[in-house]
VOLO-29427 format. One record per atom (N, C-alpha, C, O): residue in three letters; x, y, z. Coordinates in pm, whole numbers, plus 50000, padded with zeros to 5 digits. Atoms other than C-alpha are relative to their C-alpha. Example, Ala and Ser with C-alpha at 12.3 -4.5 7.8 and 13.67 -1.06 7.14 Angstrom:
REM VOLO-29427
ALA500894988150000ALA512304955050780ALA500905012050000ALA501945011850066SER499184988149994SER513674989450714SER499235010950073SER499745022050090
This chain:
REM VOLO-29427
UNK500854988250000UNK500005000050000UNK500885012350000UNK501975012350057UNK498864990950000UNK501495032949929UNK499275008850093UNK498075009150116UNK500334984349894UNK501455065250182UNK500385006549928UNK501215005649837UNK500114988650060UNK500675095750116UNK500595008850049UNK500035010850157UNK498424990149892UNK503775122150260UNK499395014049954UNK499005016049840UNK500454982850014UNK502685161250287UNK501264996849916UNK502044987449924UNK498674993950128UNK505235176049982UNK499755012050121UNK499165013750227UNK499294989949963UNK506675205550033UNK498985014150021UNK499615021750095UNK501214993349986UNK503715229650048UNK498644996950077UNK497595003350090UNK501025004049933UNK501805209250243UNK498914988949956UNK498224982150032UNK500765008450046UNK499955189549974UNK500144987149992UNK501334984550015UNK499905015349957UNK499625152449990UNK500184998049867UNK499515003449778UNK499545009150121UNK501405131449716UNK499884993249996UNK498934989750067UNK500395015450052UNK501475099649591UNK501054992750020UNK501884993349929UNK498445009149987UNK504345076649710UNK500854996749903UNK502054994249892UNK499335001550179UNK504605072549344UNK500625011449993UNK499975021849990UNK499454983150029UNK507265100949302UNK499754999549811UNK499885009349737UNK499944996250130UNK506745092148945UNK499095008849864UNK499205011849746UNK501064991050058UNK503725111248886UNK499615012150084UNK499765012850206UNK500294985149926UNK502575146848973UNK498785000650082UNK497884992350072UNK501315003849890UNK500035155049256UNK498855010249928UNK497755014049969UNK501404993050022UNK498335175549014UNK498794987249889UNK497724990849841UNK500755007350032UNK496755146848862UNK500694993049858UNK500554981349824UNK499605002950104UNK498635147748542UNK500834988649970UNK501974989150018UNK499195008550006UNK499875114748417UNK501204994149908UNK501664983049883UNK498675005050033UNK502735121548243UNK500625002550078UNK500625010750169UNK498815000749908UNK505525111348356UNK501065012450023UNK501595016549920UNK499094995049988UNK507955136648547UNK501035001249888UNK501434990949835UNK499134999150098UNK510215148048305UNK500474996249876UNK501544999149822UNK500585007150108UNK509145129948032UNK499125010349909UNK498785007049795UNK500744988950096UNK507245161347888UNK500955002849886UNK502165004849898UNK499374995850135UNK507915168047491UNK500875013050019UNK500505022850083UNK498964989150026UNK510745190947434UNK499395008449881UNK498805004549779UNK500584993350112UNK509915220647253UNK501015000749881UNK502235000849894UNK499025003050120UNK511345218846917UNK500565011049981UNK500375019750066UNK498884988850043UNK513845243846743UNK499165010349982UNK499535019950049UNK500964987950062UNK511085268146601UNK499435006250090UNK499315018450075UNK501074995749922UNK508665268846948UNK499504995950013UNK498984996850124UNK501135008449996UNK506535245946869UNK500224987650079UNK501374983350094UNK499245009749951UNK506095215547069UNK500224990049922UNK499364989149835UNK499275010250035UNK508045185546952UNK498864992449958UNK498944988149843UNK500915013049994UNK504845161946988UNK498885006749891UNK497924999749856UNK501424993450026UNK502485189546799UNK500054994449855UNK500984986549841UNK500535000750127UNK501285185146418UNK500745005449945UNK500885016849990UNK499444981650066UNK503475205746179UNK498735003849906UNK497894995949863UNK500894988950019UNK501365232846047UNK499454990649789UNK500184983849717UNK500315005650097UNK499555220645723UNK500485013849825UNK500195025749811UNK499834990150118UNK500695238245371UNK498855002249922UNK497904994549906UNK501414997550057UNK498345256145179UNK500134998249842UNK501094999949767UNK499815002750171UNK497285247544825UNK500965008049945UNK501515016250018UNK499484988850100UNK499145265544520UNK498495006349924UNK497355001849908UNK501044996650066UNK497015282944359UNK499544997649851UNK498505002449807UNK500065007150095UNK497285266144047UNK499384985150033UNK498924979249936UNK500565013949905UNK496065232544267UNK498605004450000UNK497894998649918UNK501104993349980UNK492965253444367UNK499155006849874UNK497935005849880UNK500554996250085UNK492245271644031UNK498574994149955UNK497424998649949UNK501365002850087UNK490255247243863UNK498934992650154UNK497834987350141UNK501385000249866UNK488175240644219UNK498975008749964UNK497845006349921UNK500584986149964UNK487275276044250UNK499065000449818UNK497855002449817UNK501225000850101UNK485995273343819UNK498934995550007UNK497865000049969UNK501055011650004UNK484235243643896UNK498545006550081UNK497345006550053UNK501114995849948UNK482645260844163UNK499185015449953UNK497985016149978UNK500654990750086UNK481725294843978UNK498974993649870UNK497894997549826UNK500975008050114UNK480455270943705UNK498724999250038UNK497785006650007UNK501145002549900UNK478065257343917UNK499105008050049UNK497885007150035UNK501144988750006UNK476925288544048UNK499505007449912UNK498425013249924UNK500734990750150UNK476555305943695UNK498674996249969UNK497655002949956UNK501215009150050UNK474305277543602UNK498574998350097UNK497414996550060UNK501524993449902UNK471885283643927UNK499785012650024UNK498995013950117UNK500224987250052UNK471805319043853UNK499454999549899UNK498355004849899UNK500665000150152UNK470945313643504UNK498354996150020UNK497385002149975UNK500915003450015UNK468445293843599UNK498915002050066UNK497784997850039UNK501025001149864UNK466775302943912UNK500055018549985UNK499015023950020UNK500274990549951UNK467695340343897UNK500235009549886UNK499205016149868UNK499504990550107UNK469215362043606UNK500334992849919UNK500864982149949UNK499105004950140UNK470215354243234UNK500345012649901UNK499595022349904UNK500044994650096UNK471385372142973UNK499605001049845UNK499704990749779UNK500665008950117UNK469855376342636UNK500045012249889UNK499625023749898UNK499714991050115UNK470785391442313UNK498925003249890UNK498394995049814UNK500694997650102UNK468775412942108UNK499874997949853UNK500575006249795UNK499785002350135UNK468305401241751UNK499535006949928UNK499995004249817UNK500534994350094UNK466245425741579UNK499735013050010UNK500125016950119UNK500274984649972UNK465185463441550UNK498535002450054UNK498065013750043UNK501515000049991UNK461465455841669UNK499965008550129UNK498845012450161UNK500244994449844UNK462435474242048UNK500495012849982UNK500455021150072UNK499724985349985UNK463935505141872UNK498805010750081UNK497625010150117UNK498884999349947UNK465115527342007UNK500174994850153UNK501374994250182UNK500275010449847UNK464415509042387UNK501754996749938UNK502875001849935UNK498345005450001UNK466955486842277UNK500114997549842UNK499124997549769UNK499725000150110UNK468845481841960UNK500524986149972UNK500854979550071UNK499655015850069UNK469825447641762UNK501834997950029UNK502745002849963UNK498785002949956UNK472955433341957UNK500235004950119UNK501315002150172UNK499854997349856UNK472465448542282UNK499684989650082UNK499044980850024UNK499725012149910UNK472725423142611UNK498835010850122UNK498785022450163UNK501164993649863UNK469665427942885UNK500304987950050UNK500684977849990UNK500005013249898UNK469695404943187UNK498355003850045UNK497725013950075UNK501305002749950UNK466525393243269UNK499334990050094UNK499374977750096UNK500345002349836UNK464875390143605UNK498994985050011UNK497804985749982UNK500135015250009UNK464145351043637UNK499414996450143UNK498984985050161UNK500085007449850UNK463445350344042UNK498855005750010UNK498184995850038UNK501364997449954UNK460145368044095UNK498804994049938UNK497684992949989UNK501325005850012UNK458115351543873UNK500094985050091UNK499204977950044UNK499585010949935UNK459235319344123UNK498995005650106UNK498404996650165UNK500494997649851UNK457405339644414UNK498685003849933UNK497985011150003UNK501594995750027UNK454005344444203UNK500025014349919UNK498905016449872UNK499694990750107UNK454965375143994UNK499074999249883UNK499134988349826UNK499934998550119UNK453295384043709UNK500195008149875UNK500645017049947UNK499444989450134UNK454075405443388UNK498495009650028UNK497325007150059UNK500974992449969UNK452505435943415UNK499935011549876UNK500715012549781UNK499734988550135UNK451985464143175UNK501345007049983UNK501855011750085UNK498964986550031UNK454905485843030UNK500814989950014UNK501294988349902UNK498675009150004UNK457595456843131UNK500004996049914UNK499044991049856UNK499935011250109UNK459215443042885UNK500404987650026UNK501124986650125UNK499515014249940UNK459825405942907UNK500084992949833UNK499624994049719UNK499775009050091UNK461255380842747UNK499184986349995UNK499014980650103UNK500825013849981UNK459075347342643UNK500144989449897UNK500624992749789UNK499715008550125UNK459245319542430UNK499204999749938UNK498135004449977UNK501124997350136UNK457485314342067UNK499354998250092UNK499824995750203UNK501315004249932UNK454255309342199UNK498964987249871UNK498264977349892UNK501005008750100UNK452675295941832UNK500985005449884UNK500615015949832UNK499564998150122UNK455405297141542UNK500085015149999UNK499545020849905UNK500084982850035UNK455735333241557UNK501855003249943UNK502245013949896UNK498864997450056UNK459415329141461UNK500574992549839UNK501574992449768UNK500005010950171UNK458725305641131UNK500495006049928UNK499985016949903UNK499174999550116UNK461005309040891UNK501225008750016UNK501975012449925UNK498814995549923UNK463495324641097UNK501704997649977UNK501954996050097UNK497935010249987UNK467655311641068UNK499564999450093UNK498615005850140UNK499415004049893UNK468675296041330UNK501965002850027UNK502944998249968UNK498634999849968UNK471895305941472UNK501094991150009UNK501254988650129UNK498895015049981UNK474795277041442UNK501275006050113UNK502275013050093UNK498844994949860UNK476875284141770UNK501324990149997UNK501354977949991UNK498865012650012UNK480735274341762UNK500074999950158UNK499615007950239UNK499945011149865UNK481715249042079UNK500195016650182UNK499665015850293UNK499914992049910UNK482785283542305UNK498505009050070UNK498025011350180UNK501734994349999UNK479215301642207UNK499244991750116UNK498484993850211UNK501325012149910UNK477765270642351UNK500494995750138UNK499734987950197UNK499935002349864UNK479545267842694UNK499625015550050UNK498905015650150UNK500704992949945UNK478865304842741UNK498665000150029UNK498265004250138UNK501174997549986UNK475375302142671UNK499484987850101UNK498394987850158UNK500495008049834UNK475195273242945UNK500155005650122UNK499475003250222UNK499504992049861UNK476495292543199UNK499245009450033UNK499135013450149UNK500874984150022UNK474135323343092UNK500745012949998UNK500455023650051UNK499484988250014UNK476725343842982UNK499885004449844UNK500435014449798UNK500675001250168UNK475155338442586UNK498734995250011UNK498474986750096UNK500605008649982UNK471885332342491UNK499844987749967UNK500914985149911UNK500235015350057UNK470925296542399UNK499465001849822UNK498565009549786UNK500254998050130UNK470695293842025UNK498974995849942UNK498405001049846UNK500815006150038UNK468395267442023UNK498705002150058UNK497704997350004UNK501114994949940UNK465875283242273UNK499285014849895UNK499635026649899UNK500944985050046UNK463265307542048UNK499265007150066UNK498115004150099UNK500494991849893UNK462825337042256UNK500105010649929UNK501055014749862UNK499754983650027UNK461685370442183UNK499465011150065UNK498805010250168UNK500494987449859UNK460885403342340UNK499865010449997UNK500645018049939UNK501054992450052UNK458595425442351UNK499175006650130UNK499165000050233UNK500324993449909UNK456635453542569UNK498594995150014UNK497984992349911UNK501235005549978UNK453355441742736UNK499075012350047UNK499145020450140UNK500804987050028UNK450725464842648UNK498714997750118UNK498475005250212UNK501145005249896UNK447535444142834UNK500404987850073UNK501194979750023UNK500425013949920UNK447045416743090UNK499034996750007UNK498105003049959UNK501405003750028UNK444475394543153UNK498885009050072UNK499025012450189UNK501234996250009UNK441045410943143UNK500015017949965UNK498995024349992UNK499934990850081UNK441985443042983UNK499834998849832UNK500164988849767UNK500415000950119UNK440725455242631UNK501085012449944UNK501385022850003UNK498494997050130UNK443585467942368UNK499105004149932UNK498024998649911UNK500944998350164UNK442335488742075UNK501205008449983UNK502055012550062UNK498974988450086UNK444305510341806UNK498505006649893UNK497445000449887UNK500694993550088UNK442285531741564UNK500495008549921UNK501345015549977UNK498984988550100UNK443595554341271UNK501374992550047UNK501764980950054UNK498815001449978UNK446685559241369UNK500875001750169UNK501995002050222UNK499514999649812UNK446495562141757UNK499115012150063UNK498535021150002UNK498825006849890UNK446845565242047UNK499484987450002UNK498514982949941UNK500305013649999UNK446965532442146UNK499435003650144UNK499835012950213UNK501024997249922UNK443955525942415UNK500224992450111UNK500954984150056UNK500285015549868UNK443865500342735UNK498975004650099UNK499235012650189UNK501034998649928UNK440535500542884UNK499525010750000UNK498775015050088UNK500634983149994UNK439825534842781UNK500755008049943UNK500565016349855UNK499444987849945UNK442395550542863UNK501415004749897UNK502394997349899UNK498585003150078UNK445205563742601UNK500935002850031UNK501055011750116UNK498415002149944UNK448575559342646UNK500885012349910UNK500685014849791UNK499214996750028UNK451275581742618UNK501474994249948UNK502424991450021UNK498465011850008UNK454245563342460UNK501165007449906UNK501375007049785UNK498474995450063UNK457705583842431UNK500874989149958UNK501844991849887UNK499065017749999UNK459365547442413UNK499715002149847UNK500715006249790UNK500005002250183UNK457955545641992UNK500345004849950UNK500195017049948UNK498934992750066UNK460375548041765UNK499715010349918UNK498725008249848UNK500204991650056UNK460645581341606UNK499454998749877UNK499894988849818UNK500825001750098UNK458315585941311UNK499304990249993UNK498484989549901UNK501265005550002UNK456475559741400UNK498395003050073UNK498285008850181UNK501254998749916UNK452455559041479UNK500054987050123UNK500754976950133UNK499925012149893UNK451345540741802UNK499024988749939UNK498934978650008UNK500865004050070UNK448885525541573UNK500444996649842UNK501255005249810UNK499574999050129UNK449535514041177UNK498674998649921UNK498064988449957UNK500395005250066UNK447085515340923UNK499934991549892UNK499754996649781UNK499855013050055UNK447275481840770UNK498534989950008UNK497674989050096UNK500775008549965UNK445165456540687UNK500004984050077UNK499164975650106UNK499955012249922UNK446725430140855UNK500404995150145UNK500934984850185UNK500165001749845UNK446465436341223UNK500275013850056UNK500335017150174UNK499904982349966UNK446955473341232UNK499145003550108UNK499355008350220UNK501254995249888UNK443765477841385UNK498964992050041UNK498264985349965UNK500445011749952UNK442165458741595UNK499315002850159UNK499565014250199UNK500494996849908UNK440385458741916UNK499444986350092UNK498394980150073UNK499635016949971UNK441355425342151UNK499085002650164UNK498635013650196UNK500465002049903UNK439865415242486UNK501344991350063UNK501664980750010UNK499165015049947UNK442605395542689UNK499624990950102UNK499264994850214UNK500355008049940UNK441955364642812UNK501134998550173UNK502275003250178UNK499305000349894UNK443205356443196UNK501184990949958UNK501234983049863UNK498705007750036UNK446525342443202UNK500725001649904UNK501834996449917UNK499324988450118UNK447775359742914UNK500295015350013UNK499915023150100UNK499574985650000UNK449555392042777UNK499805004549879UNK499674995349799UNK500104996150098UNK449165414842494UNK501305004749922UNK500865015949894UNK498894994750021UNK452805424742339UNK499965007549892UNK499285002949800UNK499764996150071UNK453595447642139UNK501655006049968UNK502255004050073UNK498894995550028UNK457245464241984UNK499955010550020UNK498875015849994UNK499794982749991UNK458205498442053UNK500355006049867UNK500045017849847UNK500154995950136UNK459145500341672UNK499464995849912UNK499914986849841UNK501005006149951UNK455765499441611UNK499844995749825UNK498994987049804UNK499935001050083UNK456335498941244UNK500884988149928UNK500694984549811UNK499575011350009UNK458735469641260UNK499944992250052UNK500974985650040UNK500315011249911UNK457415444841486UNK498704990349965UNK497544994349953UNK500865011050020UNK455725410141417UNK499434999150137UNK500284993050203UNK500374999549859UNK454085411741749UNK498644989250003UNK498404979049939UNK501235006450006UNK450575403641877UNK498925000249913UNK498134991049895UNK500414994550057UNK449065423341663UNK499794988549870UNK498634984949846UNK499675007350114UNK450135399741351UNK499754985750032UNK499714978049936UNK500015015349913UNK449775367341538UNK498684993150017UNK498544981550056UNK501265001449929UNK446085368741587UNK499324990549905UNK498114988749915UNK501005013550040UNK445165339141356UNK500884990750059UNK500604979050032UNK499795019649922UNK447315312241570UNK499124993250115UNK497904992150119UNK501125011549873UNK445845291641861UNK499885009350083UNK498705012050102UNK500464989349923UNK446345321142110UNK499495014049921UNK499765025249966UNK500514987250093UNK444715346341841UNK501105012850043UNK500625024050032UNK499024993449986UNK448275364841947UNK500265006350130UNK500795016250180UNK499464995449798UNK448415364442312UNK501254992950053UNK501874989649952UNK498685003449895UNK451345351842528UNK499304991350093UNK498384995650162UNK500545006449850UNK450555322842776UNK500895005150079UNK502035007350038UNK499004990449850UNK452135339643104UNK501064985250025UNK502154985850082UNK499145009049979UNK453605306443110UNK501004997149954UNK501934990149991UNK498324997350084UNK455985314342857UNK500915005550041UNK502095001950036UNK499434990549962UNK456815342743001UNK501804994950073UNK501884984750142UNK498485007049968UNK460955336343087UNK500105010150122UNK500365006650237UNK499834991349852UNK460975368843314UNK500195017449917UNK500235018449794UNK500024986750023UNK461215407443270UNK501875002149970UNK502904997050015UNK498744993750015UNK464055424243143UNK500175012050064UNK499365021050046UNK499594990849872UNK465705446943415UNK501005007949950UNK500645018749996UNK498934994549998UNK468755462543307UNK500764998049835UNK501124986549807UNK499034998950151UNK470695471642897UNK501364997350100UNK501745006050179UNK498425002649958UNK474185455743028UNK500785002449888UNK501885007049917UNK499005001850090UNK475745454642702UNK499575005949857UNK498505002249810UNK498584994649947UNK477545474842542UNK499735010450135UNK498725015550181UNK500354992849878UNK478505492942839UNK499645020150012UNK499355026650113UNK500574987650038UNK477765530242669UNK498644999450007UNK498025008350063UNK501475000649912UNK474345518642709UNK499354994850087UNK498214990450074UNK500465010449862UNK473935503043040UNK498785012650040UNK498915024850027UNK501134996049903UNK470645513343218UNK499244990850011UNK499454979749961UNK500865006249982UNK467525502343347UNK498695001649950UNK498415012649903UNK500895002550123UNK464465492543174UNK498455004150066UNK497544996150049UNK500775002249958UNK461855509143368UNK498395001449965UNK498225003949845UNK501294997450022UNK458045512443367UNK499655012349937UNK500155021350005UNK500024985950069UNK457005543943129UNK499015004050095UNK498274994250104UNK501054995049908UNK454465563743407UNK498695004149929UNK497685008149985UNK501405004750099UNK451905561643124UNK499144987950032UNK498074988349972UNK500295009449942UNK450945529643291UNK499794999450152UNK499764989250221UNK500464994549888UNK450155545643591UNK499345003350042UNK499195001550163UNK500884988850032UNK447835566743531UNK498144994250042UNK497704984049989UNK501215007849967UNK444025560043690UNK499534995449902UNK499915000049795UNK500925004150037UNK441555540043557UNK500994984749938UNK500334979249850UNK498865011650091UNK444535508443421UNK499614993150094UNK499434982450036UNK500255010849923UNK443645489143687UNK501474992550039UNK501564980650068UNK498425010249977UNK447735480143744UNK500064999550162UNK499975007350257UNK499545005949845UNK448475459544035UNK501675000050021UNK502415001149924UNK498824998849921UNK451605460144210UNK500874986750000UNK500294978049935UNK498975009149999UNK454295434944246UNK501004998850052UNK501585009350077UNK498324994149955UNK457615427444381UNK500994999349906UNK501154988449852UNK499415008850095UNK460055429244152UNK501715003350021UNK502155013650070UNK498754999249970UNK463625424644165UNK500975008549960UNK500765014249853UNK499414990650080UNK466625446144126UNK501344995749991UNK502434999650032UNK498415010749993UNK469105421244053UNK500515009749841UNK499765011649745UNK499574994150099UNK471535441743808UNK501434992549973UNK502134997949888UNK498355005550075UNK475115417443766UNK499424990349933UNK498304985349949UNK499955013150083UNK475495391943532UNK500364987850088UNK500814989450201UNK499925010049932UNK475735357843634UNK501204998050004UNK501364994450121UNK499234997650028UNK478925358143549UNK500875004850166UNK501554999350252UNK499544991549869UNK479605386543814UNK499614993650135UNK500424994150228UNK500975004349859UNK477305371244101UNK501034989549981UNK501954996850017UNK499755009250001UNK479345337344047UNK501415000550011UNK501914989350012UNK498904994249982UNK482945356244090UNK499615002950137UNK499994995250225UNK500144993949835UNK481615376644427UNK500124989350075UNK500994988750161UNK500005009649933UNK480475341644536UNK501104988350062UNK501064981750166UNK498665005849995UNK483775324644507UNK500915004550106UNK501584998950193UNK498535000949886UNK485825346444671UNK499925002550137UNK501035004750186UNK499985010449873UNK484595339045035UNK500524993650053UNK501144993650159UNK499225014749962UNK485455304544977UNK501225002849965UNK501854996950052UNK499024997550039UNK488695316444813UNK500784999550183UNK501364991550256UNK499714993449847UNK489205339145150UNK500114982550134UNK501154976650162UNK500265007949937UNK487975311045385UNK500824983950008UNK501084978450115UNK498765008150052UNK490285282545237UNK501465002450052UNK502004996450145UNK498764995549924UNK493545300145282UNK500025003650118UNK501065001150179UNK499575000249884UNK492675311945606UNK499854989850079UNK500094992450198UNK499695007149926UNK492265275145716UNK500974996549980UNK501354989350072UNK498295010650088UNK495465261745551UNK500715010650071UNK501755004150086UNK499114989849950UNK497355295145736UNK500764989950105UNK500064982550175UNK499225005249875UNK500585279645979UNK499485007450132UNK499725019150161UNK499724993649849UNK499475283246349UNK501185005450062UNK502365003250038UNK498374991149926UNK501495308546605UNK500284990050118UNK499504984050191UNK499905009749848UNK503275288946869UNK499505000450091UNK499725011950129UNK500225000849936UNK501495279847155UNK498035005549994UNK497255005850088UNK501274995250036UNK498105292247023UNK499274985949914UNK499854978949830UNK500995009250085UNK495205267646892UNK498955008849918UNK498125003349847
């Protein structure tokens, strides 16, 4: 049996001189030597941090990734092909268009313009664009549009249960009331006399939109459309999302907003939320990265001696 001897302070030890009375069971003098640097002898050495050539294609992989749930869930970009939005926008300009609110119940409202797909052949006899192999990883990412997706875009004059008319040569009417429209391209009427959809006087059905071009003189619109299956309406279900913002080129960057002609009593316009997402996916999928960039190197950083 061992006894327990007051030490030198008074505290009771362990007959075992080979262990300490503070409980600790290493052995007396047996503690790791601290090594040359500070550190102790027994500790981990400090872990090295990637190169950054090691890490590169991580960090693509992961911008990839996020481009492609941006594209799809929140913003895309989408190139104008024709002169039908003069002067709005011109043939070859880049709009990003707002993809996340119609997700929360959104719908297209007057004066926005949005982008939607054919709805009924409205692009027949069209080219098709042949995209080389680069075209076609941008436009996955949503930094091009898709070549093979037929989308076009156009200002939404009515929603459902509003009545559209043109007469002569204008103004153009919605439920009464006529519209002021500085947006139509110079020398054009808001109205055409034509006989083949010039003038007309529509009812819209619910769940639909009425579109028309801002160059009102060059646009195949709804107007022209009105013998297919939707007599030239838009199912809202087409609808891809509103266009928010001219990104490209950057001499004409702005935003695409509501003309206050669509304001005005008696329109019956409801309200909405709508987003004011203005980078490219592109951009959003760079910001997102470098976090993890940040966050990476500062775990891989060498600890200071004696610190955890």
């Amino acid at each position: 049996m061992e006894a327990n001897v007051p030490g030198p302070d008074g505290a009771l030890t362990s007959g075992n001189s080979e262990f300490s009375a503070t409980g600790d069971d290493t052995p007396e003098g047996r503690r790791p030597e601290a090594g040359s640097d500070g550190t102790d002898a027994g500790a981990r050495p400090p872990k090295k941090p990637r190169s950054f050539w090691k890490e590169l294609p991580i960090l693509i992989g992961i911008a990839l990734v996020l481009a492609l749930l941006i594209k799809t869930f929140l913003v895309q970009a989408f190139s104008i092909p024709s002169d039908s939005m003069q002067n709005t926008l011109q043939q070859g300009d880049r709009v990003l268009v707002d993809k996340l609110t119609p997700w929360f119940g959104s719908k297209p409202e007057r004066g926005e313009v949005v982008v939607f797909h054919d709805p009924d052949d409205w692009l027949a006899g069209e080219p098709t664009p042949n995209p080389n192999p680069v075209q076609k990883v941008l436009s996955w990412i949503g930094l091009m549009p898709s070549a093979e997706e037929k989308d076009l875009i156009k200002r939404v004059i009515g929603v459902g249960g509003d009545t559209v008319e043109c007469k002569g040569t204008g103004p153009l009417t919605v439920n009464g009331k006529a519209l002021n429209e500085p947006y139509v391209y110079p020398g054009n009427t808001p109205c055409s006399q034509d006989d083949q959809g010039g003038q007309f006087k529509v009812k819209v059905p619910k769940g639909y939109i009425w579109v028309m071009g801002d160059h009102r003189q060059n646009s195949r619109d709804s107007r022209y459309n009105q013998s297919d299956k939707h007599h030239g309406m838009v199912p809202v279900d087409k609808v891809v999302g509103r266009a928010i913002v001219k990104a490209w080129p950057i001499n004409r960057w702005g935003t695409l907003p509501v003309p206050d002609t669509f304001d005005q009593p008696g329109l019956n316009q409801q309200s909405s939320a709508a987003a004011s997402l203005s980078v490219a996916p592109g951009g959003v999928a760079v910001a997102a990265v470098l976090p993890v960039v940040l966050w990476r190197r500062r775990r891989t950083e060498p600890v200071a001696a004696g610190k955890r």
